[in-house]
C-alpha positions in Angstrom: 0.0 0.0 0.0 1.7 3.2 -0.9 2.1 5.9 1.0 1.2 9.6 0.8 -0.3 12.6 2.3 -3.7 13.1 0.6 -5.2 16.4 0.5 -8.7 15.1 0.5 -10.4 15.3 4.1 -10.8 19.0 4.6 -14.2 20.1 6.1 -16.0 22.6 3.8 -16.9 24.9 6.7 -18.0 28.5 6.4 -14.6 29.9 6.8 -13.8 28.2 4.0 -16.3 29.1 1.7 -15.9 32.7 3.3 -12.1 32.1 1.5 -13.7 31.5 -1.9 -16.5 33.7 -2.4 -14.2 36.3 -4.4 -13.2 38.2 -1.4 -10.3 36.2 -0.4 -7.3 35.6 -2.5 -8.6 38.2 -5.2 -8.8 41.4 -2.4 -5.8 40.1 -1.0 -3.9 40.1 -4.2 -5.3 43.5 -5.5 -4.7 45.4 -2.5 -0.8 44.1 -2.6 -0.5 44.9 -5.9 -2.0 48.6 -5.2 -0.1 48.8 -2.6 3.4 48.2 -4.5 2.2 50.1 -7.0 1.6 53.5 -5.3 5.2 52.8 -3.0 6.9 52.4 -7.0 5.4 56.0 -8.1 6.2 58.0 -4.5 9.4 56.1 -4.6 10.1 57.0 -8.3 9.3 60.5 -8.0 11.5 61.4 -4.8 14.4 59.5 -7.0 14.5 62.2 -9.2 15.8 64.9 -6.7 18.1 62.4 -4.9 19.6 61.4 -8.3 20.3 65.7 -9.2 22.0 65.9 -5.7 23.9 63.0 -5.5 27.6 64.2 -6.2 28.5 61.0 -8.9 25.9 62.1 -10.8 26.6 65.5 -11.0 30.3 64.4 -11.5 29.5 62.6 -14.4 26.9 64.7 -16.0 28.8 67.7 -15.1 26.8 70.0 -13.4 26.8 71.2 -9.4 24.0 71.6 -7.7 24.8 72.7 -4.0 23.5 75.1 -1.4 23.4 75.0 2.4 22.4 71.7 4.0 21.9 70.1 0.7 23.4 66.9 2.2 21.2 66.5 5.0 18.3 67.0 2.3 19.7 64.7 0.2 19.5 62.5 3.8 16.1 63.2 3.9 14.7 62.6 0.9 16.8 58.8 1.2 15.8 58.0 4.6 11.6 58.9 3.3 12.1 56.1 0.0 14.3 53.6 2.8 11.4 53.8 4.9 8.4 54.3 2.7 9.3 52.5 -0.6 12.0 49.9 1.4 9.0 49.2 4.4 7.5 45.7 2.7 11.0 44.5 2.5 12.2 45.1 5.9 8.7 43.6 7.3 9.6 40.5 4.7 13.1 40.9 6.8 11.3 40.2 10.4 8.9 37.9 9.2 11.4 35.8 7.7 13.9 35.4 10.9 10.7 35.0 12.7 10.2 32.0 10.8 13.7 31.5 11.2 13.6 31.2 7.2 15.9 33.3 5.9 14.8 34.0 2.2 14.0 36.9 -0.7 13.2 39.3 1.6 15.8 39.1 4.3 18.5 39.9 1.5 16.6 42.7 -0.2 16.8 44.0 3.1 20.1 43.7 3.9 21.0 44.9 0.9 19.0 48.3 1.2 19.6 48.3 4.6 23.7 48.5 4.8 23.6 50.6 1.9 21.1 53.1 3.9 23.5 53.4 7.1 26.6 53.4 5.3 25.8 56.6 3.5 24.0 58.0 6.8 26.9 57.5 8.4 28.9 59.4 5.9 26.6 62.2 6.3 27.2 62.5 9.8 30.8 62.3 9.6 32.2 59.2 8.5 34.9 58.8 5.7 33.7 58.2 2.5 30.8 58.1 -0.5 27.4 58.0 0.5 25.5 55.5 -1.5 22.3 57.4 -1.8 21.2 57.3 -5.9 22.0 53.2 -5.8 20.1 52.6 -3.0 16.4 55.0 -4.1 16.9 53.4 -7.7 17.4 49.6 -6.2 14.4 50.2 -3.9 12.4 51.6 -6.8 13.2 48.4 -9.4 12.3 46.4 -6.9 8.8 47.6 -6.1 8.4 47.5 -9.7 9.4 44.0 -10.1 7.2 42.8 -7.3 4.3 44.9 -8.4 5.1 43.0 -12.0 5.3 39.8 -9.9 2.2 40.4 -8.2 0.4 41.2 -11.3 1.2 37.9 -12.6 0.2 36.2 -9.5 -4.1 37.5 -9.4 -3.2 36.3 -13.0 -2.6 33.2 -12.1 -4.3 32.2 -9.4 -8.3 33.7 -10.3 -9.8 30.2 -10.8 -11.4 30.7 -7.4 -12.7 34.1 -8.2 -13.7 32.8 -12.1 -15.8 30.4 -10.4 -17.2 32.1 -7.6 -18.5 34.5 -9.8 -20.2 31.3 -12.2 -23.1 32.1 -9.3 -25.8 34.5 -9.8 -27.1 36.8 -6.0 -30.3 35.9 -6.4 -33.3 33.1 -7.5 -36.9 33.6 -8.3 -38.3 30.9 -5.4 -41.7 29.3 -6.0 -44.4 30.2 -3.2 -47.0 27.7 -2.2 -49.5 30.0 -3.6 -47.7 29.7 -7.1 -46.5 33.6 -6.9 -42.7 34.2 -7.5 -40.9 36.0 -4.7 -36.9 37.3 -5.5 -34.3 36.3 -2.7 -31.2 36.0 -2.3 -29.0 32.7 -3.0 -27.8 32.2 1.2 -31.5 32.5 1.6 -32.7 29.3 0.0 -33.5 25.9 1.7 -33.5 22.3 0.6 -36.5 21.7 -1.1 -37.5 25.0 -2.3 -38.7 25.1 -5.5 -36.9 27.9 -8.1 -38.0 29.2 -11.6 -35.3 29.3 -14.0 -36.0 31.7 -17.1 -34.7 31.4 -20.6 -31.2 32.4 -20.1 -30.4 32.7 -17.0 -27.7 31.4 -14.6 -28.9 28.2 -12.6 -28.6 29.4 -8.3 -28.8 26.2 -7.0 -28.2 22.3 -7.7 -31.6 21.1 -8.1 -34.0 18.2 -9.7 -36.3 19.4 -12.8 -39.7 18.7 -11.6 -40.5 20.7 -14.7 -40.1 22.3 -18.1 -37.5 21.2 -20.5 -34.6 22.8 -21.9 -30.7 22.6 -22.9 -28.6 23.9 -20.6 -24.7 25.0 -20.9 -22.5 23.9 -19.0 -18.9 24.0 -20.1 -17.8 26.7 -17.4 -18.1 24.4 -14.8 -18.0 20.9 -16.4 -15.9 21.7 -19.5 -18.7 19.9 -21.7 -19.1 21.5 -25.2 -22.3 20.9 -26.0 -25.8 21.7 -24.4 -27.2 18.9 -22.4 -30.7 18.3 -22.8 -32.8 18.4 -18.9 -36.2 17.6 -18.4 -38.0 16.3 -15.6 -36.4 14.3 -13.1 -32.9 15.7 -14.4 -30.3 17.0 -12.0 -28.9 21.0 -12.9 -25.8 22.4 -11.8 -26.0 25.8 -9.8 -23.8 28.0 -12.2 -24.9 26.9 -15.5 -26.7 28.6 -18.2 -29.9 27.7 -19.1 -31.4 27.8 -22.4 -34.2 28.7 -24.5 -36.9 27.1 -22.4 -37.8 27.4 -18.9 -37.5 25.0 -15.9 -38.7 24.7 -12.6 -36.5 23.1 -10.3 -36.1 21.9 -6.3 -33.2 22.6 -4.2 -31.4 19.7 -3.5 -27.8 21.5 -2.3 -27.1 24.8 -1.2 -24.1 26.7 0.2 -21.4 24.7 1.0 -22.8 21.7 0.0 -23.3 22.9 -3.9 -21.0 21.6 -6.7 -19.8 24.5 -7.5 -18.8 25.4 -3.3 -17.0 21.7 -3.5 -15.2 22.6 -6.8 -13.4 25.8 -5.6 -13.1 24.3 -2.1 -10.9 21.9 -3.5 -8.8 24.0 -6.0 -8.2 25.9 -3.4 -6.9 23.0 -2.0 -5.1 21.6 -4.8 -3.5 25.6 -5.3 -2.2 25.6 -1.7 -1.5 22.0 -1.3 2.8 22.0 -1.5 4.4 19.0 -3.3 7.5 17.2 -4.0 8.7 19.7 -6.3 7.4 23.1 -4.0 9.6 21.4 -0.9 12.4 21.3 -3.1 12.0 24.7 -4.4 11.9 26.1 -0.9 14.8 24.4 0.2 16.6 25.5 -2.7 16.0 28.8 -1.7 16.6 28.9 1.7 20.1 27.5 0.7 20.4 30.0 -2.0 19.5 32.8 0.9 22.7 31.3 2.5 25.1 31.5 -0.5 23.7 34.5 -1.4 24.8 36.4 2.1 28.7 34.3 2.1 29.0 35.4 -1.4 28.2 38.5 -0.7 30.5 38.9 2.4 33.2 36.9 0.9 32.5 39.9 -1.8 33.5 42.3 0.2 36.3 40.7 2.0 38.2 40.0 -1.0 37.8 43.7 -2.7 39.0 45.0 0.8 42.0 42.9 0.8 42.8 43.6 -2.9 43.2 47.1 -1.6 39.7 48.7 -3.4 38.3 51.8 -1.1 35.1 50.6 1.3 32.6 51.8 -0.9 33.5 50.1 -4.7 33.7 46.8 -2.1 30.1 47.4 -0.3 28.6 48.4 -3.6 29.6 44.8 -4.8 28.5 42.9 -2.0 25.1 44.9 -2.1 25.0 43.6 -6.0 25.8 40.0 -5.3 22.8 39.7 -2.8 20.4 41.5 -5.1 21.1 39.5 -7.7 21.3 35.9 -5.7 17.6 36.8 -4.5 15.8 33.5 -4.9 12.5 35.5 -5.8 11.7 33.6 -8.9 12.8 30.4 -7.1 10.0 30.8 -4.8 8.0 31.4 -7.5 9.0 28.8 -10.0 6.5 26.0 -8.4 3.2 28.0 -6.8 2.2 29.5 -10.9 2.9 26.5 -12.3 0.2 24.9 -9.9 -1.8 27.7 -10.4 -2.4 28.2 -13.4 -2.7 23.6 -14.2 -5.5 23.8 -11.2 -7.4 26.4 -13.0 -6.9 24.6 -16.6 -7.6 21.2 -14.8 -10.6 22.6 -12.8 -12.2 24.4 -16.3 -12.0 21.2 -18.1 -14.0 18.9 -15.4 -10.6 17.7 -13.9 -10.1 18.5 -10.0 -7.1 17.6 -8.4 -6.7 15.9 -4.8 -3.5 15.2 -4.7 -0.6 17.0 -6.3 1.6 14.7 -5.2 0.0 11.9 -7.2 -0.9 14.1 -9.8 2.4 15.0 -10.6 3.5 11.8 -10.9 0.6 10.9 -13.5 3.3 11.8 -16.1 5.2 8.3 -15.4 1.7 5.9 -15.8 2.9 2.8 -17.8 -0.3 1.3 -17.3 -4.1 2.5 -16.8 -6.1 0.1 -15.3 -10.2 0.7 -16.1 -12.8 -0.7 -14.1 -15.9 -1.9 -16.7 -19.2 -1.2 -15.7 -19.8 2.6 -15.9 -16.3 3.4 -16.6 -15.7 1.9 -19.9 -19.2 0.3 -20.7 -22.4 2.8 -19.7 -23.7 0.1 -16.9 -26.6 -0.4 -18.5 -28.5 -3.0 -20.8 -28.6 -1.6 -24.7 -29.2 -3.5 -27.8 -26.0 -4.6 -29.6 -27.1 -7.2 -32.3 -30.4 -8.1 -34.1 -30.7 -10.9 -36.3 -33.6 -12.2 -38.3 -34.2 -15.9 -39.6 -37.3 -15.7 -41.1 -39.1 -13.1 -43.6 -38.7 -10.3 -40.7 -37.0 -6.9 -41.2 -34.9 -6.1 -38.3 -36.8 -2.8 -37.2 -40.0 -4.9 -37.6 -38.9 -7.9 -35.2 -37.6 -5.0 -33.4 -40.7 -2.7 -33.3 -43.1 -5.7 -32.0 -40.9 -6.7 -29.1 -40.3 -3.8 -27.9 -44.4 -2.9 -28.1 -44.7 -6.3 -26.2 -41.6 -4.7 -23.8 -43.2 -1.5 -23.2 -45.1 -2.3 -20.2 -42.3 -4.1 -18.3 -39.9 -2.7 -15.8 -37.2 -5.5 -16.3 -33.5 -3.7 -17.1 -33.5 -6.4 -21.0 -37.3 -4.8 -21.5 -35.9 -1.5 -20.9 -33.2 -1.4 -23.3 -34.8 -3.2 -26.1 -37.9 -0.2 -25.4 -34.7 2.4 -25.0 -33.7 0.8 -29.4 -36.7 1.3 -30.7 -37.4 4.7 -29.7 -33.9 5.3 -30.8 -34.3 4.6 -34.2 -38.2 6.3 -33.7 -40.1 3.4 -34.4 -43.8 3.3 -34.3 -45.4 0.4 -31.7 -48.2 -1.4 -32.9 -51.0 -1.9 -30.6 -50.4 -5.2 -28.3 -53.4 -7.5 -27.9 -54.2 -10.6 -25.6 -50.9 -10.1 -23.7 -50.0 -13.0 -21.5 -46.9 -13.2 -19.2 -44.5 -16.5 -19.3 -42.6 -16.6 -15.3 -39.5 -17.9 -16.2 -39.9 -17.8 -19.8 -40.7 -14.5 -21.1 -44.2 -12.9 -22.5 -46.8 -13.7 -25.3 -49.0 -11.2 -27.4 -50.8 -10.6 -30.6 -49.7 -7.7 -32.8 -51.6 -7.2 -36.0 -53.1 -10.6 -36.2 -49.9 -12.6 -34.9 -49.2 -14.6 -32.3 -45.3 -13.5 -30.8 -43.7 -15.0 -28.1 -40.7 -12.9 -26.8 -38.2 -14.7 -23.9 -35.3 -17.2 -23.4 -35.0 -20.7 -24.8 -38.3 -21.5 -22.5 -40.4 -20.3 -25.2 -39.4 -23.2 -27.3 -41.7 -25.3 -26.3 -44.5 -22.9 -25.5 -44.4 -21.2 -29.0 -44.0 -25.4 -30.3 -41.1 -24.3 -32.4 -37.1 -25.9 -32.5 -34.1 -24.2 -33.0 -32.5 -24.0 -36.0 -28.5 -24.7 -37.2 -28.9 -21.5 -38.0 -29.9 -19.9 -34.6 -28.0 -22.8 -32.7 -24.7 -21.0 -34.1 -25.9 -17.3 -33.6 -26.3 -18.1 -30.0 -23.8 -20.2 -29.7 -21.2 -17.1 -30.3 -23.5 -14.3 -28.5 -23.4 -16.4 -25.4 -19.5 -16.7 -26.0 -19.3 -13.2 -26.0 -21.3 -13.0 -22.8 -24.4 -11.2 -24.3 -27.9 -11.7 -22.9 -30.4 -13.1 -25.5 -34.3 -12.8 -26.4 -35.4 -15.2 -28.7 -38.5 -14.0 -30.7 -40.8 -16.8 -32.4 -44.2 -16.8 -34.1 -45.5 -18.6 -36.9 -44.5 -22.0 -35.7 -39.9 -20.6 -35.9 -37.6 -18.6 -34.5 -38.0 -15.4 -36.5 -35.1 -13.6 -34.8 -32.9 -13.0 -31.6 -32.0 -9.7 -30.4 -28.5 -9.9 -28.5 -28.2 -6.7 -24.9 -25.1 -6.6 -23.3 -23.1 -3.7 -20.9 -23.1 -1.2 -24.0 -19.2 0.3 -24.7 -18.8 3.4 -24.7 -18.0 5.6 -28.1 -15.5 7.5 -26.2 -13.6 4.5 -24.8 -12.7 3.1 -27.8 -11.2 6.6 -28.5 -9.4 6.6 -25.2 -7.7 3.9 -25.7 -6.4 4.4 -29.2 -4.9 7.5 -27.7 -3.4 5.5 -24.5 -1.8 3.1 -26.9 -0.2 5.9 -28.9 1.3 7.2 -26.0 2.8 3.4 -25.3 0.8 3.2 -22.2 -0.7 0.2 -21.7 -4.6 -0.3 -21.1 -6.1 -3.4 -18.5 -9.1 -3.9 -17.5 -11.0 -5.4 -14.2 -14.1 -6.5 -13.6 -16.5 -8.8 -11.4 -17.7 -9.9 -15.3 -17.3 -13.8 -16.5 -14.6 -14.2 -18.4 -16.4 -14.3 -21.9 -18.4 -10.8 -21.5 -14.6 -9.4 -20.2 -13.0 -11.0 -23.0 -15.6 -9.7 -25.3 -15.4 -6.0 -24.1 -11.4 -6.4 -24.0 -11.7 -7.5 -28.1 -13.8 -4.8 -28.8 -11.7 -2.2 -27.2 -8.0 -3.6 -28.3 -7.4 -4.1 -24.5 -4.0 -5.6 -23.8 -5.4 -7.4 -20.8 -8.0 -7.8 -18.6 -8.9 -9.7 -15.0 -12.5 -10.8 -14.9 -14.3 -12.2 -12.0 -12.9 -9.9 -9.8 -15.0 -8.7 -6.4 -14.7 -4.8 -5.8 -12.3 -6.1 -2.3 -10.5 -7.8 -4.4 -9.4 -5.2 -7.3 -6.8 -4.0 -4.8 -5.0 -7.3 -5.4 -5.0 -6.7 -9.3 -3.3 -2.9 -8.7 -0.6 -4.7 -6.3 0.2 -7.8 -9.0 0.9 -5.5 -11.6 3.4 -3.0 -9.1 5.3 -5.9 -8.1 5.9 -6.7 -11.7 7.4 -2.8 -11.7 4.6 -1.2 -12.9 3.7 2.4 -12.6 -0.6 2.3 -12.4 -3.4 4.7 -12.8 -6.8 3.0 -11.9 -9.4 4.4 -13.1 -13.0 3.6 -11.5 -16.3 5.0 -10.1 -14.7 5.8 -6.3 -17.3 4.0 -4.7 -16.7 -0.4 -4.5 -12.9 0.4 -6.4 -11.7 2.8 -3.2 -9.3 0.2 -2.3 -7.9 0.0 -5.8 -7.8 3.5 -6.0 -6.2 4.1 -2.9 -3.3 1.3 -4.0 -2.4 3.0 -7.2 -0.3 5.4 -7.6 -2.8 7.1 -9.4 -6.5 6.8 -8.2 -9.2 8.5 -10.8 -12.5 8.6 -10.1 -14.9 8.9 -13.4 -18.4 10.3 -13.9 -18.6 11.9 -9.9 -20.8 14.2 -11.6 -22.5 16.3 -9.0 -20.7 14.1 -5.9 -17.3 15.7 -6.2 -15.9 14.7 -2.7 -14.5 11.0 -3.6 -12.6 10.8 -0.8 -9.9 8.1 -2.2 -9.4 9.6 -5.5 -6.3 11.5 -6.1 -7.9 13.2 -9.7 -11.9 13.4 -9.9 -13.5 13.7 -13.3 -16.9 15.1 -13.7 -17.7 13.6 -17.0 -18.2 10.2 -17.8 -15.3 10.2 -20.2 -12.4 8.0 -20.5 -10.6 10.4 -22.7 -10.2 12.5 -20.0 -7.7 10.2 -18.4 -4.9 11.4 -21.3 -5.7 14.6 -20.5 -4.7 14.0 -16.6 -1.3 12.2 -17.9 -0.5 15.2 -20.5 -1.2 18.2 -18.0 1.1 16.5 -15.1 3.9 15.9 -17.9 3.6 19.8 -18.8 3.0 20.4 -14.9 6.5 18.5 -14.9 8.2 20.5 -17.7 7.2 23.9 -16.7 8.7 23.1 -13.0 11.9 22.4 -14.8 12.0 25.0 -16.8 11.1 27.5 -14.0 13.7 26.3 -11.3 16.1 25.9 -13.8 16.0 29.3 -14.7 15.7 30.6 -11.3 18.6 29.1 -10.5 20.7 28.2 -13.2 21.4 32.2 -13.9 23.2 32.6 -10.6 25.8 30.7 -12.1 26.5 33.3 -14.3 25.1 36.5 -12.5 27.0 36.1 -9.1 30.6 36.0 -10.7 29.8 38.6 -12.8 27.4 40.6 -9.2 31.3 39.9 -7.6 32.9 42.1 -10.1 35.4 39.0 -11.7 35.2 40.7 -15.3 36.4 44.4 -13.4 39.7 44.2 -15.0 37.6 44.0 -18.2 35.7 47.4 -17.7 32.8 45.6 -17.4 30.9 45.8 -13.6 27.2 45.8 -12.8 25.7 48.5 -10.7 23.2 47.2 -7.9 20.0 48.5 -9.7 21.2 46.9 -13.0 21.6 43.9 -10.5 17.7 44.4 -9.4 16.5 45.0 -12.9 18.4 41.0 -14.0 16.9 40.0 -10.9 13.2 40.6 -11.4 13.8 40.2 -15.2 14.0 36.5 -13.9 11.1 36.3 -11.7 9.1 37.8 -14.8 10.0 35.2 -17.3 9.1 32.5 -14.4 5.4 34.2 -14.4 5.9 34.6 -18.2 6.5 31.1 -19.0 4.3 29.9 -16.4 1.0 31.7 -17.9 2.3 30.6 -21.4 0.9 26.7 -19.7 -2.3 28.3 -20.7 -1.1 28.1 -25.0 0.1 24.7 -24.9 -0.9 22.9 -28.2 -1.2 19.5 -26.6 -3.8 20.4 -24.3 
């Protein structure tokens, strides 16, 4: 039994639908980013005066700009950006040794902050060059780089909001009197009844008790096309309906709605950390570490070499800048982001990261049958005729005989014929045979419809013919009604578990991908064998009880195997708890499958690939990211250190901050880009 820390038994209380209902993460966010952004402009404009009083600059333009006390101004103006503009990074600073986890912030800190009492020092007294014009232009590229950062981040991460907002305020509720009274959505109860007009947003899960219409929903399902509801139906709170109108009960409401227990859990699956994030964050608590003994070692060694105090400090200041693992702690929680919200848009929710992420290694995706790969219920698969009979006709007259009977074989045949819109003669002198099957007179004959009991009832025998045809029906597992009349077998019509159109598609794409495709089921071994022929299934374990699928997932691990099982989260919970992958298929409105590690609200195999193709580019993004974010060091703290000096080339610490949050930006960049990949 593997194991892992599943992110699935969280309790959708009201704090946490408090969280989701769009004032959470997206007031949080926009407030930080309005908050960087008016520090940037007050920032930016004091720069200006500090940069035409700071004596380099006048130097090196070659202009003078001094009057009484300028120096103390220029103090001022420095110690207001330090304080003002600098204040999110020194808090970052505390918070961090708090936490005792040194990171981004404690170096941006350190790096305004020895830069700030240096040149105060100066100005009071102290030999040397006060560092003013670095330090206001270092603050200001960094406010701009965060507020770029933070942009990218409510960017990223509105799935919650998107959805929350799927919701309309309000519902038209039915009164016992038949009038319609307007209230809010909190203010509905179980069993309420709610018009729906033409075009409006469903407010609640409910049951159509009446009206028909189609009804969109590919916001919250990711399903294309309309699907049809009349009575009896179940609707999604959030959907759009259509051109006709529908009067529905509450069933779920609040917490308990679809929609509540989607965003609950992205919101899961967005915060849940993996693998990969507790990698990233030791990474850069370690790079924190370099980053402050490069730096120091910076300034050591330009001290010994015999450079003055303030070429040495401006160095060190550069190295920490630029060793600032901000993109590194960015690398892993947009990459998550934005596959949630992709993975939640397309009727995929994720459980378990940690699972999910390693989808991308699945050699082999085990399917349970019924509902999963077949529909679970009884269809017509094959009619055959032996006498004068057209199909449809044998057809059309056992199903009229059918109509009246609630047996799952009646229902299916009934379910054909109204397929293919087949008028029913009227039935006449209709006779049950327990055991056998049924007798009635349509248009003047005498059918009997049933299993091989009718035989002798109907005084006919079975022909070579007929023999044969059963013969390899029953080989394939397949249920069989003989139909006779006129002293013969005039036909049999063959049910069985109908396949799925989307299966067969599924696994032709599985296959591609060299994945292999199994299948288990509590089936005899000649329906299994039959449904495993019909799909191209490279194997299959039939006779299976749901306690015992479990067994299957552990036979095919110890051969090596890396499994996704695929099932309806209900009898396979133990296999999809023992895989490494658990997928539950067809939840529809039931979302909370406790043992499944991806849910799918759709009833579609297909989907599966999709799970295995967003955790490979979940995979290759997360490379690409840290690599990035770390990988540039290599290059940027040598050159931070000054080693190409003796070349004329040296970076100046706000060239240092711009290279710095250039790389946190191409992180967010190519995280977002997720969004344009061609294979999803």
């Amino acid at each position: 039994m593997k194991h892992r820390n599943r992110q699935t038994k969280h309790n959708m209380n009201a704090e946490h639908t408090k969280h989701t209902d769009g004032g959470g993460h997206a007031s949080h966010h926009a407030h930080m980013v309005a908050d960087f952004r008016k520090r940037f402009w007050v920032s930016l404009i004091l720069t200006i005066p500090v940069l035409l009083l700071s004596p380099l600059i006048q130097s090196f333009f070659g202009y003078s700009i001094d009057f009484a006390g300028s120096m103390f101004f220029l103090f001022g103006l420095s110690s207001f950006v330090y304080f003002y503009g600098g204040w999110p990074f020194l808090e970052g600073l505390f918070q961090e040794l708090k936490k005792k986890q040194p990171g981004m912030m404690t170096l941006i800190a350190l790096a305004i902050s020895v830069a700030y009492f240096y040149s105060s020092a100066v100005v009071f007294g102290v030999e040397g060059k006060v560092f003013f014009w670095e330090l206001v232009t270092l603050i200001d590229i960094m406010l701009l780089g965060h507020w770029i950062e933070m942009k990218s981040i409510m960017g990223a991460s509105q799935a919650l909001e998107e959805l929350a907002k799927l919701m309309p305020s309000e519902a038209h509720r039915l009164k016992e009197s038949g009038d319609i009274e307007e209230v809010k959505i909190e203010d509905l109860q179980s069993q309420d009844k709610v018009l729906i007009k033409p075009g409006e947003k469903i407010p609640v899960d409910g049951i159509v008790l009446e009206g028909e219409s189609d009804v969109d929903e590919s916001a919250i399902t990711g399903e294309s096309k309309p699907v049809s509801k009349k009575k009896d139906d179940k609707v999604i709170g959030g959907a759009v309906n259509g051109e006709g109108s529908l009067t529905v009960q509450v069933t779920k409401t609040g917490k308990d709605s679809y929609l509540s227990q989607v965003i609950e859990l992205v919101r899961i699956a967005s915060e849940s950390k993996s693998r990969a994030q507790g990698l990233a964050d030791k990474a850069a608590f370690w790079l924190t570490i370099i980053a402050i003994t490069a730096g120091a070692a910076t300034l050591i060694t330009w001290l010994v070499l015999g450079k003055e105090f303030v070429f040495a400090l401006e160095r060190m200041v550069t190295v920490m800048v630029i060793t600032c693992p901000h993109a590194l702690g960015l690398a892993i929680p947009l990459v998550i982001s934005v596959i949630t919200s992709i993975s939640a848009k397309n009727g995929l929710l994720i459980r378990n990261r940690t699972s999910f992420e390693g989808a991308r290694n699945i050699d082999v995706v085990v399917f349970d049958k019924t509902g999963t790969l077949t529909k679970g219920e009884f269809g017509v698969s094959d009619i055959v005729t032996f006498g004068g009979w057209k199909e449809d006709e044998l057809l059309r007259d056992v199903a009229a005989i059918e109509t009246n009977s609630e047996h799952t074989i009646a229902k299916g045949i009934v379910k054909k014929a109204k397929e293919k819109k087949l008028d029913l003669p009227k039935v006449e002198n209709f006779s049950s045979l327990p055991g056998k099957g049924a007798k009635a007179r349509i248009q003047g004959k005498q059918i009997f419809v049933g299993n091989k009991g009718i035989f002798e009832i109907a005084e006919v025998s079975s022909t070579d013919d007929a023999q044969k045809q059963a013969n390899e029906f029953a080989s394939q597992g397949k249920t069989l009604v003989f139909v006779a009349s006129e002293n013969k077998i005039q036909g049999i019509i063959a049910l069985s578990d109908i396949i799925r159109d989307e299966s067969k598609e599924a696994i032709k794409r599985l296959k591609k991908q060299d994945i292999s495709v199994s299948m288990i089921t509590g089936d005899n071994q000649a329906t299994a064998k039959f449904v495993a022929d019909q799909l191209g299934l490279d194997s299959f374990f039939a006779e299976v009880l749901p306690d015992k699928k479990s067994e299957k997932i552990k036979k095919l691990q110890s051969e090596g195997r890396k499994v996704a099982m695929v099932g309806d989260g209900v009898n396979d919970a133990p296999a999809l708890a023992q895989a490494e992958v658990g997928i539950a298929i067809g939840a529809g409105t039931d979302v909370a499958v406790e043992t499944a590690d991806v849910v799918l609200i759709e009833n579609d195999p297909r989907n599966v690939l999709d799970i295995i193709r967003l955790s490979a580019i979940n995979h290759r993004k997360t490379v690409q990211n840290l690599a990035w974010a770390t990988g540039y060091n290599v290059f940027a703290i040598p050159l931070a250190a000054g080693v190409l000096y003796s070349y004329g080339i040296i970076l100046a610490p706000a060239m240092g901050a711009i290279l710095m949050s250039l790389s946190t930006v191409i992180v967010a960049i190519n995280s977002r880009l997720i969004k344009f990949q061609k294979e999803y």
